[in-house]
N, CA and C of each residue as an Amber inpcrd file, in Angstrom:
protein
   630
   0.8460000  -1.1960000   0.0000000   0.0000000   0.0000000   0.0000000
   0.8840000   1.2490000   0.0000000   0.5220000   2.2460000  -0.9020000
   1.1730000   3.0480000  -1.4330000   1.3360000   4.2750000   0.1240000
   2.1290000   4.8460000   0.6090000   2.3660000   5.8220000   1.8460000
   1.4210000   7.2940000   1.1870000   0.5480000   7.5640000   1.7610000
   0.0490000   9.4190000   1.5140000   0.2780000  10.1860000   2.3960000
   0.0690000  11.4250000   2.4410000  -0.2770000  12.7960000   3.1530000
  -1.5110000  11.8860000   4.1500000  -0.9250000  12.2840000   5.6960000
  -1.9570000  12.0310000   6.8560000  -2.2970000  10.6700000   6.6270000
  -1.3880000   9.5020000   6.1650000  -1.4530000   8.0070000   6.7790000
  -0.6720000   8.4630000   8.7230000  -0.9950000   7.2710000   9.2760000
  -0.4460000   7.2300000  10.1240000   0.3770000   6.1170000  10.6850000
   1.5520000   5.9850000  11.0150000   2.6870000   5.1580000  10.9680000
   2.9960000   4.8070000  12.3720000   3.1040000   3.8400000  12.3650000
   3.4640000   2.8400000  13.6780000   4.7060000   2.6140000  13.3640000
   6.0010000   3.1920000  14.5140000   7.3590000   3.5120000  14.1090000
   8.1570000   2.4690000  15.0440000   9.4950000   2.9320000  15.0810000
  10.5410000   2.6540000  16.2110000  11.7330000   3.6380000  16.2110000
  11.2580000   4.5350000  17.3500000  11.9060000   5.9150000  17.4150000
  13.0710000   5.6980000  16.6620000  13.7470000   4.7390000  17.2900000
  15.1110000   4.4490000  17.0270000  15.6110000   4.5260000  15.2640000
  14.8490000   4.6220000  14.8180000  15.0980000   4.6580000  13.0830000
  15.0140000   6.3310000  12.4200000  14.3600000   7.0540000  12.8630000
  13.8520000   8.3200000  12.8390000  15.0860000   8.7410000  12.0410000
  15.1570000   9.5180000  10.8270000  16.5310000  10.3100000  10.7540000
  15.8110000  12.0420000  10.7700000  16.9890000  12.4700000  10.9700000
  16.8420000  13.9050000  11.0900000  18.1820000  14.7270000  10.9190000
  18.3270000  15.8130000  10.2290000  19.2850000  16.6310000   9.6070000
  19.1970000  17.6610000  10.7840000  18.7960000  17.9560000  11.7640000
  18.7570000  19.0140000  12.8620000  18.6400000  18.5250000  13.9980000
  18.9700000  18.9130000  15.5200000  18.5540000  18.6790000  16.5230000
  17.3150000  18.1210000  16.7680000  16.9320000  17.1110000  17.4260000
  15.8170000  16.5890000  17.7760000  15.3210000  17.5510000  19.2730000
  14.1870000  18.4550000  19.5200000  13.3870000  18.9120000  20.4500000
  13.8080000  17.9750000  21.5700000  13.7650000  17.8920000  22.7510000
  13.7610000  17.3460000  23.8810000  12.1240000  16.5730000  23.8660000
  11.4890000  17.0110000  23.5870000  10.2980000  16.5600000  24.3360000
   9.5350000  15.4630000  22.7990000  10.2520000  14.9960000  21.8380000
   9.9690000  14.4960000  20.5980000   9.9270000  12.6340000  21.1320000
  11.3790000  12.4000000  21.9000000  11.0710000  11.0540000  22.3910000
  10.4340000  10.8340000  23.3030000  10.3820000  11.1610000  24.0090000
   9.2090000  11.2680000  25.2750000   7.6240000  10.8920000  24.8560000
   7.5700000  11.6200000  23.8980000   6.6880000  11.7280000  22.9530000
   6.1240000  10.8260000  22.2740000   7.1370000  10.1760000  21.7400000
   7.0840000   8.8870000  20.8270000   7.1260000   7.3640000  22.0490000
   7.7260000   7.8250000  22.5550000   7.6520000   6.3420000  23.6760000
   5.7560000   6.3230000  24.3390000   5.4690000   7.4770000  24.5240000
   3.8750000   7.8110000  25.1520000   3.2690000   6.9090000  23.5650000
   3.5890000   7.2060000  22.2270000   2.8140000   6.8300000  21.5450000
   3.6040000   7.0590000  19.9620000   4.1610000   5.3740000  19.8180000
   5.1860000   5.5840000  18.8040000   4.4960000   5.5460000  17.6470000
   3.5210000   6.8180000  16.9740000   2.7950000   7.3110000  15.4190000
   3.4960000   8.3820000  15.2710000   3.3920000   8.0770000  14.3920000
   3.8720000   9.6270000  13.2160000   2.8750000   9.7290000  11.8640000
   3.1820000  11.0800000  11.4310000   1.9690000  11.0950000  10.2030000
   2.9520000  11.5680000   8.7310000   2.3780000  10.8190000   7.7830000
   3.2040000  11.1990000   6.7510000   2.8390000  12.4380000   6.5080000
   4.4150000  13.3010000   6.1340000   4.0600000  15.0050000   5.4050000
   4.4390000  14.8620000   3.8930000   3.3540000  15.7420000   3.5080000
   3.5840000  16.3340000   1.9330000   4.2470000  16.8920000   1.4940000
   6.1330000  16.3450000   1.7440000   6.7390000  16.9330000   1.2940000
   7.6860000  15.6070000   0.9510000   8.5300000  16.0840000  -0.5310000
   9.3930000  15.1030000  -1.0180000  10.3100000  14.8620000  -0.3520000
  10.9520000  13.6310000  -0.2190000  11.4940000  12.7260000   0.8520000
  12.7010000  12.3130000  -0.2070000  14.1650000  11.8060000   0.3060000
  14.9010000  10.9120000  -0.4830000  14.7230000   9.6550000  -0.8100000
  15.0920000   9.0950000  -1.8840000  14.9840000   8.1290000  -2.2200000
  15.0960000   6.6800000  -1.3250000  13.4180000   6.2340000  -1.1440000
  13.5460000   4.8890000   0.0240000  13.1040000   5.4780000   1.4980000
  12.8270000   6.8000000   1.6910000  12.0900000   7.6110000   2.9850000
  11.0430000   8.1810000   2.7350000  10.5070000   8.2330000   3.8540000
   9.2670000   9.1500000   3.4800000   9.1430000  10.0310000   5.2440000
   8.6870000  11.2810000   4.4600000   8.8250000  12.0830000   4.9960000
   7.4210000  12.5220000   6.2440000   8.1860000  12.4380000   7.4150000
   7.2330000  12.0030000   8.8400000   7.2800000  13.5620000   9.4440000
   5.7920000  13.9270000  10.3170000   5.5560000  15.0550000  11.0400000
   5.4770000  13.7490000  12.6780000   6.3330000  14.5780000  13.8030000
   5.9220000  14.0650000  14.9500000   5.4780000  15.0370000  16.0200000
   4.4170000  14.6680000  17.2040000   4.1810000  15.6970000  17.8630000
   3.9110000  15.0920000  19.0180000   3.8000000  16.8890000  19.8770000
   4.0640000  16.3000000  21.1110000   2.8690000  16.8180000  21.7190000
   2.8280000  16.9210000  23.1660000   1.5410000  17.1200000  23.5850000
   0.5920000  18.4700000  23.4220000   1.7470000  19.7850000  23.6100000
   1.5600000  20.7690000  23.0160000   1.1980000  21.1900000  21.3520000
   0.2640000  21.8910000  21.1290000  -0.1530000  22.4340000  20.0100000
   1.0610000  23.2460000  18.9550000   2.2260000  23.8360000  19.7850000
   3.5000000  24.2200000  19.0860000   4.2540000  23.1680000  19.2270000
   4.0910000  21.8210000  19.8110000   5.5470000  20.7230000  19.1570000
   4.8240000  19.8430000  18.4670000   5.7600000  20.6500000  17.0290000
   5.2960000  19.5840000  16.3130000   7.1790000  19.6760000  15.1140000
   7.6430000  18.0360000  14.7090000   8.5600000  18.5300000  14.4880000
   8.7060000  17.5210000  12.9580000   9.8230000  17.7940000  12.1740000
   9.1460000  17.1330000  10.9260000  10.9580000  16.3010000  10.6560000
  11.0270000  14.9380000  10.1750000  11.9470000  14.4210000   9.8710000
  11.7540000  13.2040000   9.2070000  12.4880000  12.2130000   9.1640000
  12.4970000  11.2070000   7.7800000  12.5930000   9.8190000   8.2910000
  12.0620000   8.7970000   7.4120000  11.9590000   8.0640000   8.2190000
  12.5920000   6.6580000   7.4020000  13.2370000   5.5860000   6.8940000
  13.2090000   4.4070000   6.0700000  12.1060000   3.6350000   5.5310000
  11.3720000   3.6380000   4.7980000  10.3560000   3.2860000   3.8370000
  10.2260000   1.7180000   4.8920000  11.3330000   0.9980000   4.5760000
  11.0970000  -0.3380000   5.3430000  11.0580000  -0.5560000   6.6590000
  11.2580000   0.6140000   7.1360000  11.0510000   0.8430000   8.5120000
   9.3000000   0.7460000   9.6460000   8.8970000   1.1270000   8.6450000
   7.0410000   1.2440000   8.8570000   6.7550000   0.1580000   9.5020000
   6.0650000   0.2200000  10.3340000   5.7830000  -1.4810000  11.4720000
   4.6230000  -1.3270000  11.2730000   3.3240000  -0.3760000  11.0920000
   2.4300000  -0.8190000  10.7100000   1.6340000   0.6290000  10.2220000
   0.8480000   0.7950000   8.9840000   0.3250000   1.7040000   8.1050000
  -0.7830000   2.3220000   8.4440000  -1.9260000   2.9170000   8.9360000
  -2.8220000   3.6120000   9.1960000  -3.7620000   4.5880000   8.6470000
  -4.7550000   4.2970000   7.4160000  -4.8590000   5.5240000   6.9350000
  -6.1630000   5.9830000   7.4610000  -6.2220000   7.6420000   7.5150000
  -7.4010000   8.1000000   7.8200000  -8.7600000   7.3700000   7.2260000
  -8.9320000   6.7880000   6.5970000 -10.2450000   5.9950000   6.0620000
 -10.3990000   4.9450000   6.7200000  -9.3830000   4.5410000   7.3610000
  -9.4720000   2.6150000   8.1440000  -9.9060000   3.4070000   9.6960000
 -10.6840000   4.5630000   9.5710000 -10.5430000   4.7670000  11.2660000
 -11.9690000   5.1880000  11.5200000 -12.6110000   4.6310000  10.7410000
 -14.0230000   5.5370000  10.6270000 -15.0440000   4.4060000  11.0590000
 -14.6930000   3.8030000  11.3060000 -15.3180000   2.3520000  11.9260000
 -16.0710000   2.7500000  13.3730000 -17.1330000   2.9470000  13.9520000
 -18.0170000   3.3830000  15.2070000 -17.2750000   3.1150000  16.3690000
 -16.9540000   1.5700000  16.3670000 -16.4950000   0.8420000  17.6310000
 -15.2480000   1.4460000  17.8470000 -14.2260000   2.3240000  17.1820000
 -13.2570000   3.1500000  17.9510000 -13.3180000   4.3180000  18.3890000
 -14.6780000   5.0290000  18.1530000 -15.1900000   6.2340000  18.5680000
 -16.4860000   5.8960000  19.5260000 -17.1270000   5.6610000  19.3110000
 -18.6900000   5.4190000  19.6600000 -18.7490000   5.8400000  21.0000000
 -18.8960000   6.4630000  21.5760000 -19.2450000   6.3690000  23.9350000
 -17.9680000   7.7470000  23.6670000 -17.3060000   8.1320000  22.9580000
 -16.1200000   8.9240000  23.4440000 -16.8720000  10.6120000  23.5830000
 -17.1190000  11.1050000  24.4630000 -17.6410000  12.3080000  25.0650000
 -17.4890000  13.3040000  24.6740000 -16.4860000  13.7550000  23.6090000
 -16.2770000  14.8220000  23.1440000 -16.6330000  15.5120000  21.9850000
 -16.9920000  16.6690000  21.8470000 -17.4970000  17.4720000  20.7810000
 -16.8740000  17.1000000  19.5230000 -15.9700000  16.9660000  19.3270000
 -14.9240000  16.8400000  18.1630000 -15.7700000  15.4670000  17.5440000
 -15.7740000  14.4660000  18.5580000 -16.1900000  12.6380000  17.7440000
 -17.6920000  12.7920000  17.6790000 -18.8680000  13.5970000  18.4840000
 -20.0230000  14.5790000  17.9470000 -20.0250000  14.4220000  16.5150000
 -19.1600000  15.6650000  15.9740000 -19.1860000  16.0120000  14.9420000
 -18.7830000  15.0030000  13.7450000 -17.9400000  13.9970000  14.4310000
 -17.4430000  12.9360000  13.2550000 -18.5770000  12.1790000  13.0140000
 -19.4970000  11.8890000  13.7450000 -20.2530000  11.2890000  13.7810000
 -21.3340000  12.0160000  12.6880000 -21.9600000  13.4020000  12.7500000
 -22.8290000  14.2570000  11.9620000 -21.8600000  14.4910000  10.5400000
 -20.7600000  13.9010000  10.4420000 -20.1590000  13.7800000   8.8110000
 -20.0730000  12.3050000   8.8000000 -20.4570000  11.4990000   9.1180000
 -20.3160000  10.2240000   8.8280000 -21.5680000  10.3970000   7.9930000
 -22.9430000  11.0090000   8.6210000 -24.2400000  10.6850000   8.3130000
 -24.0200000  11.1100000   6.3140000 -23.3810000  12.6490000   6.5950000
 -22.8140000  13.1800000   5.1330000 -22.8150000  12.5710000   4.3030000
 -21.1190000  12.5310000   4.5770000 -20.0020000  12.0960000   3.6300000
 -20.5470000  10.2900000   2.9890000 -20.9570000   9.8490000   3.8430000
 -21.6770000   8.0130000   3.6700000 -22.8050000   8.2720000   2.4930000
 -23.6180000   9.2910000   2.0710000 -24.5270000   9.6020000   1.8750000
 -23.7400000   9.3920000   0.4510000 -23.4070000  10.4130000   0.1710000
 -22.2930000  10.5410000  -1.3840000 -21.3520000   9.8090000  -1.2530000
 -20.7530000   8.2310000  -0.9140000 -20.3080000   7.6480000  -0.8280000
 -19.0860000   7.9410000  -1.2420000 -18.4650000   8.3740000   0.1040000
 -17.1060000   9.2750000  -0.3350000 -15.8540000   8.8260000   0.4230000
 -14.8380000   8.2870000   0.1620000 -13.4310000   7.3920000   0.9470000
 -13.2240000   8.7770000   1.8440000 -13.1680000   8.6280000   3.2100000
 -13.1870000  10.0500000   3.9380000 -12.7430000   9.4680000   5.4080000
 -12.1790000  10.2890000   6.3820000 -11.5080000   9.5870000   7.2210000
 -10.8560000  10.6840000   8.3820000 -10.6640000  10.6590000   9.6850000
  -9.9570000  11.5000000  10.4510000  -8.4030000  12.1020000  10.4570000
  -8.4520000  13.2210000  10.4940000  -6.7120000  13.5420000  10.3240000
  -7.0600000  14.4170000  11.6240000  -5.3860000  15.3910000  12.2320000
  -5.7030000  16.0300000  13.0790000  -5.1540000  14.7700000  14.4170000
  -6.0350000  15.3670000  15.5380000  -5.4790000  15.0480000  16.6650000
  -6.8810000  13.7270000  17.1320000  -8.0170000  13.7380000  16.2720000
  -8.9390000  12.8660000  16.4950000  -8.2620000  11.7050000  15.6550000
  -7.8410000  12.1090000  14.2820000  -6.9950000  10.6600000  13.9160000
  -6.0210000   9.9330000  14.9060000  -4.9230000  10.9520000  15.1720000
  -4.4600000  10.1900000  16.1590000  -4.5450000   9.5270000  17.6170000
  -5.2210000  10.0060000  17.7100000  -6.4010000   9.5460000  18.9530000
  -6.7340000   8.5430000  18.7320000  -7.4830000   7.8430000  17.1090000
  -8.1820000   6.9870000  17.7140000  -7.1260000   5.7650000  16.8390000
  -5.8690000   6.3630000  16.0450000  -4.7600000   5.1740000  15.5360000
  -3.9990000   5.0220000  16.9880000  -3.7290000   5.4640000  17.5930000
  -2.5600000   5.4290000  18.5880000  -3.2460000   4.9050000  19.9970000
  -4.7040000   5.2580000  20.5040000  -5.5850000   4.7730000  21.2780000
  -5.0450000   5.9850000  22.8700000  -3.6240000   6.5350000  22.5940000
  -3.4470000   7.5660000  23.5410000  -4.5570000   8.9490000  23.1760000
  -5.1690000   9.6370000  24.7700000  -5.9630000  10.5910000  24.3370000
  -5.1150000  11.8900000  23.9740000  -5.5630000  12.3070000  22.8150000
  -4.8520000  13.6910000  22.1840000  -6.3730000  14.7400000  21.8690000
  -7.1460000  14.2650000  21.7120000  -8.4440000  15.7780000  21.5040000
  -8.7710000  16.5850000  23.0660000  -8.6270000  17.5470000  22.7860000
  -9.1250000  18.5090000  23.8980000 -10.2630000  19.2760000  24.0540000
 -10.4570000  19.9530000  24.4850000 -11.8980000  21.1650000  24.5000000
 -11.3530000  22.0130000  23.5820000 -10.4120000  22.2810000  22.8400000
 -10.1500000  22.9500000  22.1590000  -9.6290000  22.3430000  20.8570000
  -9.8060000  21.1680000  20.6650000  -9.8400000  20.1850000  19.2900000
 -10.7210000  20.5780000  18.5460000 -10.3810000  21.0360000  16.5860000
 -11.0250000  21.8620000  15.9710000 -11.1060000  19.8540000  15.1370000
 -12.3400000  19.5530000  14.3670000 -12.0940000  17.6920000  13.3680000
 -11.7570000  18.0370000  12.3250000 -10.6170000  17.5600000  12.1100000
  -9.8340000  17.9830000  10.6200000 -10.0860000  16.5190000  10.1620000
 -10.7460000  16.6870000   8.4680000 -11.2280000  14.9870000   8.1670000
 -10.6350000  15.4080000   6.5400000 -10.4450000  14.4570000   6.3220000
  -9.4850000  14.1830000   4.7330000 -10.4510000  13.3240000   3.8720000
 -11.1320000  13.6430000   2.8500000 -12.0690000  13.1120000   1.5300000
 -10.8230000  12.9780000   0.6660000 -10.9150000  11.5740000   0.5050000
 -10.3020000  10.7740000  -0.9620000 -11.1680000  11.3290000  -2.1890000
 -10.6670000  12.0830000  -2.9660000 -11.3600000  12.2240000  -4.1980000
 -10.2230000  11.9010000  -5.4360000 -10.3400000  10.7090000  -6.4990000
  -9.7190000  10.4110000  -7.6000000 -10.3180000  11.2700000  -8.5930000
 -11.5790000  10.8350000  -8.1440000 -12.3200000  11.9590000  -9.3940000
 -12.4900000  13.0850000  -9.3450000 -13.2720000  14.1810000 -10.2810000
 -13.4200000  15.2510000  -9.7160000 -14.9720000  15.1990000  -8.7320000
 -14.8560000  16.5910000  -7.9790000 -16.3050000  16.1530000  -7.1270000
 -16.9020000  17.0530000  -7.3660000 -18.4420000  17.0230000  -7.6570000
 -18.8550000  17.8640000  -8.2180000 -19.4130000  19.2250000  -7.1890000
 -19.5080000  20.0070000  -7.6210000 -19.0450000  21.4690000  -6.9140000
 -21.0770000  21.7330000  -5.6790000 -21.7770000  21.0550000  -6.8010000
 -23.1070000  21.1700000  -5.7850000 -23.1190000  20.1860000  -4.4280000
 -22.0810000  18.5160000  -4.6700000 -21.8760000  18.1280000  -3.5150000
 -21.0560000  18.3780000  -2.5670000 -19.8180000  19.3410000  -2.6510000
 -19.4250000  20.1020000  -2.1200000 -19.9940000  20.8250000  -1.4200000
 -20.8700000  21.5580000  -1.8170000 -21.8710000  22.4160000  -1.3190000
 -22.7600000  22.0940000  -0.6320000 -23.3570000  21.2990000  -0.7640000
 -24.2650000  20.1660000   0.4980000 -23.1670000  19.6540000   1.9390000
 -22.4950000  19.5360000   1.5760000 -21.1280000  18.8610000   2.6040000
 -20.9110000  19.7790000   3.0270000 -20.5690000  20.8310000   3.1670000
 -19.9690000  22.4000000   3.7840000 -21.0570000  22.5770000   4.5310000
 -22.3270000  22.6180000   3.6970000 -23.4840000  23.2760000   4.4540000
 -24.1530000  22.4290000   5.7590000 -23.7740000  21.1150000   5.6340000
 -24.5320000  20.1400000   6.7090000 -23.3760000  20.2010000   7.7650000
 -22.2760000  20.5080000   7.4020000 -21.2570000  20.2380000   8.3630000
 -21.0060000  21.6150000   9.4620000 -21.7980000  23.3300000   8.6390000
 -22.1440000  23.7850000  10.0450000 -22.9950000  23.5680000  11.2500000
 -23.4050000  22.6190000  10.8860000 -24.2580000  22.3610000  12.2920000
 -23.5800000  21.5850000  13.4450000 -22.3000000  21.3630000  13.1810000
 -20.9970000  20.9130000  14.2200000 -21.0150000  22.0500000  14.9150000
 -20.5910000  21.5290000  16.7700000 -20.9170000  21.9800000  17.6700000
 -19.0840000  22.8850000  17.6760000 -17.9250000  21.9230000  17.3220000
 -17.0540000  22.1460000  16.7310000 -16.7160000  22.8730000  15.1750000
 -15.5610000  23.3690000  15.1200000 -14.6320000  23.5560000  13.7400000
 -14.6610000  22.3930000  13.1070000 -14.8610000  22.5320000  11.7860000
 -14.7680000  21.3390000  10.5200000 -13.7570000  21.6410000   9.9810000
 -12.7450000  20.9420000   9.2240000 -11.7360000  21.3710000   8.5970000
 -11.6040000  20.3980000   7.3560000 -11.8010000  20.6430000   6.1780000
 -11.9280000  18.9230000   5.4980000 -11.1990000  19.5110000   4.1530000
 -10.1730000  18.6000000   3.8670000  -9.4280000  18.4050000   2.9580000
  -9.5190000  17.2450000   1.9090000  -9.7290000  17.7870000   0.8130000
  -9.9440000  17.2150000  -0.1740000  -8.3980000  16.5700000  -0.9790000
  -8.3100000  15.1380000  -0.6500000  -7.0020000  14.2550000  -1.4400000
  -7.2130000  14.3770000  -2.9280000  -6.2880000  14.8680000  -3.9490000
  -6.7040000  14.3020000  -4.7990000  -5.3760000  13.9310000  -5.6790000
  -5.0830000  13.1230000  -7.0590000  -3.8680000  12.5690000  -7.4460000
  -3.2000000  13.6660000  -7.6740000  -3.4220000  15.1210000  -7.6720000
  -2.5610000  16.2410000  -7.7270000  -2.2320000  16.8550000  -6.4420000
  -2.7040000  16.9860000  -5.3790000  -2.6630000  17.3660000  -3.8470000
  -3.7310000  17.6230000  -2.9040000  -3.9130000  18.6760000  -2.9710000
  -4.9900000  18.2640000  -1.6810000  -5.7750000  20.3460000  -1.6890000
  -6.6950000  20.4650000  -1.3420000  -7.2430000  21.3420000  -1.0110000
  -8.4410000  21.3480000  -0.0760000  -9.0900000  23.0080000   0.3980000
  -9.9650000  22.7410000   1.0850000 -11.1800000  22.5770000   0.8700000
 -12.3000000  22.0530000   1.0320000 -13.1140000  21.9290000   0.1870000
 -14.2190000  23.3380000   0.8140000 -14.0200000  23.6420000   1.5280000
 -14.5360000  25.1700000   2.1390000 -14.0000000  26.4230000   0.5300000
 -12.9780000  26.1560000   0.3540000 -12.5700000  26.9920000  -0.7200000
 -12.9930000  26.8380000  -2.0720000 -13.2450000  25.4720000  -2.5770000
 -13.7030000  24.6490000  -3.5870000 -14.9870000  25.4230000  -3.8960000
 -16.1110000  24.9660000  -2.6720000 -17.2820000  25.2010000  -2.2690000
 -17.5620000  26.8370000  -2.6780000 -16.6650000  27.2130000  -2.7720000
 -17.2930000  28.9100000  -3.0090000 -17.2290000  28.8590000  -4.4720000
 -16.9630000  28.2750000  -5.4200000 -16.7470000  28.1490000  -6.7900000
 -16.1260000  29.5290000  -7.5250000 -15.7330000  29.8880000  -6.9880000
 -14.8900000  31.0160000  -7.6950000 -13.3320000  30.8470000  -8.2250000
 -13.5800000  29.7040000  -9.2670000 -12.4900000  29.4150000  -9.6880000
 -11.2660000  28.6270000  -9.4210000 -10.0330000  29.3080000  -9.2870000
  -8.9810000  29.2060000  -8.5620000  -9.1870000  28.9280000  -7.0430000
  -8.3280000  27.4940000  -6.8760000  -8.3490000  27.0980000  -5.6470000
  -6.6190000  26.6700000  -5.1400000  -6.3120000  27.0280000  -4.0760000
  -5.1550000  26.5380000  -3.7780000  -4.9720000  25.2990000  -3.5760000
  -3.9470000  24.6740000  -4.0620000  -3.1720000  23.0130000  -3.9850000
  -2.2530000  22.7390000  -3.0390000  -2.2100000  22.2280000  -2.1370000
  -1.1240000  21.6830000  -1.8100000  -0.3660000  20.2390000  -2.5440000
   0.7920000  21.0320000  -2.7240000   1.5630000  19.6770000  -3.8140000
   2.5000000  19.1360000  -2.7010000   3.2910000  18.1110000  -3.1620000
   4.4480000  17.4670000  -2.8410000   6.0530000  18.6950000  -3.0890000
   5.6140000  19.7920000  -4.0050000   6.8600000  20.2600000  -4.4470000
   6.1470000  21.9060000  -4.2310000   5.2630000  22.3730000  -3.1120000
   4.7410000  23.5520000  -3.0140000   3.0080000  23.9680000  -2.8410000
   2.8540000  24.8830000  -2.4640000   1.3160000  25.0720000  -3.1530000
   1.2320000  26.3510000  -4.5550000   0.2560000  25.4310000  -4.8590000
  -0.0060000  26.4190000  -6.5140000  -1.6870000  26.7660000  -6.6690000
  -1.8830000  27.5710000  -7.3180000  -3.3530000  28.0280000  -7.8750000
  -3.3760000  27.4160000  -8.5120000  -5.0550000  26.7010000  -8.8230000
  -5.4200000  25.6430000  -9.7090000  -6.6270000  25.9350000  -9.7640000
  -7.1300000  26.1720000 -11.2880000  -8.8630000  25.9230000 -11.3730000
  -9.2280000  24.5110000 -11.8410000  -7.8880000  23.4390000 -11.5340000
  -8.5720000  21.9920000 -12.0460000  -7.7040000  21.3320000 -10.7380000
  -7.8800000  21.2040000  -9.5620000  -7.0090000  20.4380000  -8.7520000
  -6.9750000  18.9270000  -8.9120000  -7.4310000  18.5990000  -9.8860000
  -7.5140000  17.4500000 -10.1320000  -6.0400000  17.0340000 -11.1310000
  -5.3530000  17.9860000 -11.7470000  -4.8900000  18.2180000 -12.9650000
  -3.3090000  17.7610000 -12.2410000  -2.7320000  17.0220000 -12.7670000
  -1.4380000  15.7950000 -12.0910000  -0.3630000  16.8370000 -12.5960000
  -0.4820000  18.0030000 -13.7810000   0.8030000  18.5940000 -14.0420000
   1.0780000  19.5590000 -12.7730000   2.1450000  19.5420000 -13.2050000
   3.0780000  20.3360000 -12.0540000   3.6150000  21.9400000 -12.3310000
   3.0410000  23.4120000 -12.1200000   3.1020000  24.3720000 -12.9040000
   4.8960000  24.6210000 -12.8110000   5.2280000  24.8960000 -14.0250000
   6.5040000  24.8190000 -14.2080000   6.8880000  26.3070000 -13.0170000
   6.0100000  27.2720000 -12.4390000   6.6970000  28.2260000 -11.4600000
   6.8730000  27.3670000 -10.1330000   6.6640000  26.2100000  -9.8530000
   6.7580000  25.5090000  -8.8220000   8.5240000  25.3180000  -8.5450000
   9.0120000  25.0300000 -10.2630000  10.4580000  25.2070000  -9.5780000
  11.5980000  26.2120000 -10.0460000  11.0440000  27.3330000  -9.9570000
  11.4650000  28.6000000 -10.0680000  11.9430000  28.9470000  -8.8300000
């Protein structure tokens, strides 16, 4: 299975590489709960490139990891299953719950990122009273701009912040931005973000490596 943006990785600190000082509070961190999340950014050949964090909302620290190193894969879509949320008290899994009803509706590959993903891959508690549900929609295809618009609109009735990012084989955007249809939407790529009125569109704008 191919590694994306916001899988989540079951590690062994001990492999971690990093070109800078490691934070003090990064292993500590990882021993409480050895995940990491893949970042969208290009990696060397045979790594892939890991965000780790710590309990605080400012540690968060980004380094590399050996491809064969991965002990076990996690993606936001394998986490949407009831029985790892279901009874959990907080506003944030509320709201996962009032986009399940959604997103299931338009039968859409969709899944937790954020601090509720790792919450419920790692089984350590990370959502707070101040946990905003950041959820990631698999889209291969394009999606069409009125179901967008239904999805934005059902999802203010979260008691919480929605945050939902749209995957697609070119990068990723928000679908809050999509949803306003005015064109141009920002991408996040592997090699930058770019304006795109087709985020679906796999080329790479040649000012990316300017």
């Amino acid at each position: 299975m191919a590694l994306e943006p916001h899988d989540l990785l079951k590690i062994n600190p001990k492999d971690i590489i990093s070109h800078s000082p490691f934070p003090e509070w990064v292993f500590p961190s990882l021993e409480a709960a050895p995940f990491v999340v893949v970042r969208r950014i290009h990696a060397p050949r045979g790594e892939v490139a890991i965000g780790i964090r710590g309990k605080e909302r400012s540690q968060r620290f980004g380094a590399f990891l050996p491809v064969q190193c991965v002990i076990k894969q996690i993606k936001p879509e394998d986490l949407t299953g009831r029985d790892l949320w279901k009874g959990k008290p907080s506003p944030v899994f509320a709201a996962m719950e009032l986009a399940e009803g959604i997103l299931n509706t338009h039968k859409l590959s969709w899944g937790p990122g954020g601090s509720a993903g790792f919450e419920l891959a790692s089984g350590v508690e990370t959502v707070t009273s101040k946990s905003d549900l950041d959820l990631i929609i698999r889209s291969p295809e394009p999606l069409e701009l009125s179901i967008a618009r239904e999805i934005v609109e059902g999802l203010k009735k979260s008691l919480v912040r929605v945050d939902v990012q749209v995957e697609t084989p070119a990068g990723a955007f928000s679908l809050m931005g999509y949803a306003r249809g005015q064109g141009q939407v920002l991408v996040k790529t592997m090699f930058g973000p770019t304006l795109s009125s087709n985020p679906w569109d796999v080329s790479i704008p040649s000012s990316l490596f300017k």
